[in-house]
N, C-alpha and C positions, 0 to 999 in steps of 0.2 A: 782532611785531618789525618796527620800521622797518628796510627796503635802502636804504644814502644810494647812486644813480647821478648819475653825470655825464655829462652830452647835451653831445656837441661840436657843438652847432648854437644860434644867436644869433636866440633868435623872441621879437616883441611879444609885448607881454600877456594881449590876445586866445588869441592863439594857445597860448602855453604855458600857460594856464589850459585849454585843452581838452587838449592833453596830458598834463596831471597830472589829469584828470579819467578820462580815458582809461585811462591808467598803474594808479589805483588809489590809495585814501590810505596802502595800506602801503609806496610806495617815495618816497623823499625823490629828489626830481628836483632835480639845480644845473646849470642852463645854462650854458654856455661867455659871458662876459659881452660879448669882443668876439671875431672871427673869426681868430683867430689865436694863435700857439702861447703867451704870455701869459694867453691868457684861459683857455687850453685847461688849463695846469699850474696855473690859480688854483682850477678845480674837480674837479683829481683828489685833492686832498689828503684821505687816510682813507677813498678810496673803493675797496670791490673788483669795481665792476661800473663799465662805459660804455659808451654809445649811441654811435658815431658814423654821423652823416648823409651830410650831401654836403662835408662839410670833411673835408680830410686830417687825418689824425692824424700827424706824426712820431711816427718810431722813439723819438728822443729821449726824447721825453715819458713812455715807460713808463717812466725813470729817476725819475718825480715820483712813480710810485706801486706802489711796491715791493706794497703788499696786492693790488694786479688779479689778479681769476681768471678773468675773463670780459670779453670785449668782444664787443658785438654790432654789426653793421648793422641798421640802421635798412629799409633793402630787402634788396636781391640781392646788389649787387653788392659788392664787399669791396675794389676795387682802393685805398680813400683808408684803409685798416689796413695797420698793417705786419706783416704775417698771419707773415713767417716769425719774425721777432724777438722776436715775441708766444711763439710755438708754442714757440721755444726755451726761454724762459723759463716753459714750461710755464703761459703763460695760453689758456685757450680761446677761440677765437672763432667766432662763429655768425651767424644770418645769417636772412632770411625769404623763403624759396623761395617763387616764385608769389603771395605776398599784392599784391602789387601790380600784377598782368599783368588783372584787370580794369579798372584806371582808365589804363596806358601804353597796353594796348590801344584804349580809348575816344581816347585823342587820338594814336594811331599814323592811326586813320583820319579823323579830322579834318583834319590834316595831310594827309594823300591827296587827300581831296577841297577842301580849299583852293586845294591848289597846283592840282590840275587841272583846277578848275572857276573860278582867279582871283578866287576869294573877296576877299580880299585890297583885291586892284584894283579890284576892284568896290565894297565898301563906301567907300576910299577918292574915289571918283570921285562919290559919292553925298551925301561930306559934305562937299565940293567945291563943290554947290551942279550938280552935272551929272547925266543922268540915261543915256543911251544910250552903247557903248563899241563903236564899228563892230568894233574890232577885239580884240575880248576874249574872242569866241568862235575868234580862230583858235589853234588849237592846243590848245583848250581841249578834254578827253575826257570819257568817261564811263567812270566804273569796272567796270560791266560788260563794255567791250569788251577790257579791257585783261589780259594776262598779267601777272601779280604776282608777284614772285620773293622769298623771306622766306629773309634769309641766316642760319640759327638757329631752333630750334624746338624753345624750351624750355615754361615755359606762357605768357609773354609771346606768341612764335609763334603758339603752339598758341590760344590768345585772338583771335589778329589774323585766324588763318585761319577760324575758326568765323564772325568778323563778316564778314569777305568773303564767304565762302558766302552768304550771305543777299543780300548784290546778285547771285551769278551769274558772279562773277567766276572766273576761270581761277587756281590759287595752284598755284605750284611753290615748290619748300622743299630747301634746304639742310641739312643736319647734320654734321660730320665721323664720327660714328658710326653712319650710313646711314637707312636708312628709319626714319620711327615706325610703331610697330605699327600696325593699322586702316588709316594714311592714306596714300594714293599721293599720287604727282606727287613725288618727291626725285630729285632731279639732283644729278651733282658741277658745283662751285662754279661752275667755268669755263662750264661749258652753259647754266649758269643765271643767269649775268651775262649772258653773251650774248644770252638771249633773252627776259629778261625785260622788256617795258614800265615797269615801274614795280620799284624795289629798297626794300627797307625790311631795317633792317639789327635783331636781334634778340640779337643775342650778347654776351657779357659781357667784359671786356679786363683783358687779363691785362698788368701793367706789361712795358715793352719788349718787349712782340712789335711786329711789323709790320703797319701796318694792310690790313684785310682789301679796302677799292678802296684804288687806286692809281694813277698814271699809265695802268699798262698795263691795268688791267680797265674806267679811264673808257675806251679805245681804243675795248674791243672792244664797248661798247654799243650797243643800238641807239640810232641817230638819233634825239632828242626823247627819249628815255626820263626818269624820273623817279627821285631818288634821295629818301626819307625815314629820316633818324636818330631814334630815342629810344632809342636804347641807349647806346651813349660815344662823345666826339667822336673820340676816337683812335684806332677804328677805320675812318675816313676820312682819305686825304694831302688837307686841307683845300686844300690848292691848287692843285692839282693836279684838284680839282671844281670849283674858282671859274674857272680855266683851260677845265675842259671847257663849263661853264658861258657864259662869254664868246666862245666857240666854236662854241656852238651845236649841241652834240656832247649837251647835256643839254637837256629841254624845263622842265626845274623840279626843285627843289631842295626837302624842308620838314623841318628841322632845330629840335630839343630840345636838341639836347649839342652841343657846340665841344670843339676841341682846346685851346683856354685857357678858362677858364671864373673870372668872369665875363667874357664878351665885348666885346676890347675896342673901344673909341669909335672907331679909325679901322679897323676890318676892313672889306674890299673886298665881303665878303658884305651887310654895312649898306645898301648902296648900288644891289646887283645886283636887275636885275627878274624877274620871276618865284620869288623867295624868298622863303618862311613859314616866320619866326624864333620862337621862343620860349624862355623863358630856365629849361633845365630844370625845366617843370613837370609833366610829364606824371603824375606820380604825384602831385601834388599835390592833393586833391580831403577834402574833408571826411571821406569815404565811405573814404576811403583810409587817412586819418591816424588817426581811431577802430582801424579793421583791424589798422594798422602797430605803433601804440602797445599795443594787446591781445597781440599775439603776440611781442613784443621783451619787454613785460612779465611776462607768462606765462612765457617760457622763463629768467628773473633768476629769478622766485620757485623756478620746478623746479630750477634748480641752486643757488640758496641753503639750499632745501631737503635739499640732500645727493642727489637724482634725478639722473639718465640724461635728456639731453637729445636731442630727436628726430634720428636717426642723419644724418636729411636737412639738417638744421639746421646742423651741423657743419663745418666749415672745418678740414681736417684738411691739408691743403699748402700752401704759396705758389702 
């Protein structure tokens, strides 16, 4: 039996030919044709499953497809579904815990050591036709000296601390629901903004909370500290960083996610030195999208099948 799903995400050909190679020849994949809510209601027609990626879905749009019984993410996070409107309407939604906290992980610390080492400025100053940067070592660290503070520690965290162990590095960690078993070093929030060298933020964002820095937690940082996002831009008051940033209140910034996304052409961030930009890829990776596309696919076929989908998988509130 062919599954027809509809992917709300708009990929070359390349690409969606390894997704659908991925996927499996028993589900009929229909891509979103352009990125927006048009393209989105052109391929839910007759379908009772969809993928979405990093494109919002409107609420609206489940009015296009009265058969949905299942929407999944594509990763973790679930904020771009409209998770309660969904639930009422008694469709399920699910989701891929930790499949992807080995490849954010790999470029949580690339991002680290970019920003700290001026990677960046460095290669730029090299294709420049220059070779020496008298002053490119100032401020510049090493990850081993540094206390690292990991606000969240899911397995994304739990991923980022296993790789720092391996330099030597100092990792203090956050949770709101305290310690993880086995691992020390958890502090509440406050202590560990404050004394962390370097912040990387790990947690998921839930629509209209408050972002977890803000004016008053860039305050309390220390001097030169480092902030790294790959988890969502809105859990950062982006200006309120580009502020402390121009301030000299931060030593460097290395940022995946934005509060608007894509990012736009005049952001003060584009411009600012010591920033390593990237335009949400961190889970992008070959190695990643085989993983991603197996387990979104797998969990369509067990509940077309009439099965119980893994209780962990489930998106059971807003």
């Amino acid at each position: 039996m062919t599954i027809k799903v509809a992917v709300f995400e708009t990929l070359d050909a390349g690409t969606a030919a390894a997704v659908r190679a991925a996927a499996g020849a028993d589900l009929e994949l229909h891509f979103a044709p352009t990125p927006d809510a048009g393209g989105f209601a052109g391929v839910l027609e007759g379908v009772r499953y969809a993928v979405v990626r990093g494109m919002k879905m409107p609420a609206a749009l489940l009015d296009h497809a009265p058969g949905l019984v299942l929407i999944h993410q594509w990763g973790t996070g679930v904020d771009n579904i409209p998770v309660r409107e969904a639930l009422a309407r008694g469709i399920a939604v699910a989701r891929s815990p930790g499949r992807n906290a080995p490849s954010v992980a790999d470029m949580t610390l690339g991002l680290m050591l970019a920003v700290l080492r001026r990677i960046p400025a460095a290669d730029a100053r090299m294709r420049a036709g220059g070779w020496k940067m008298d002053a490119l070592w100032s401020g510049a660290r090493d990850l081993s000296e540094l206390r690292v503070g990991l606000i969240g520690f899911g397995a994304i965290g739990r991923a980022v601390a296993r790789r720092l162990d391996g330099f030597g590095t100092e990792v203090v960690y956050h949770r709101p629901s305290g310690p993880f078993a086995g691992r020390t070093g958890w502090l509440p929030l406050d202590e560990l903004i404050a004394s962390a060298d370097l912040l990387s933020l790990h947690l998921p964002y839930k629509p209209g909370s408050p972002p977890v820095l803000g004016a008053r937690e860039f305050a309390t940082m220390r001097p030169g500290s480092v902030v790294v996002n790959t988890s969502r831009g809105q859990l950062v008051d982006e200006a309120a960083m580009i502020g402390a940033l121009r301030e000299g209140r931060l030593g460097g910034i290395g940022l995946d996610v934005f509060e608007d996304e894509p990012l736009r052409a005049d952001s003060p961030l584009r411009g600012l030195s010591n920033t390593v930009l990237t335009p949400h890829v961190a889970g992008r990776t070959e190695d990643n999208l085989a993983r991603m596309v197996r387990h979104w696919a797998a969990n369509i076929r067990t509940h077309a099948a009439g099965a119980a989908l893994p209780p962990g998988d489930l998106v059971v509130s807003a």
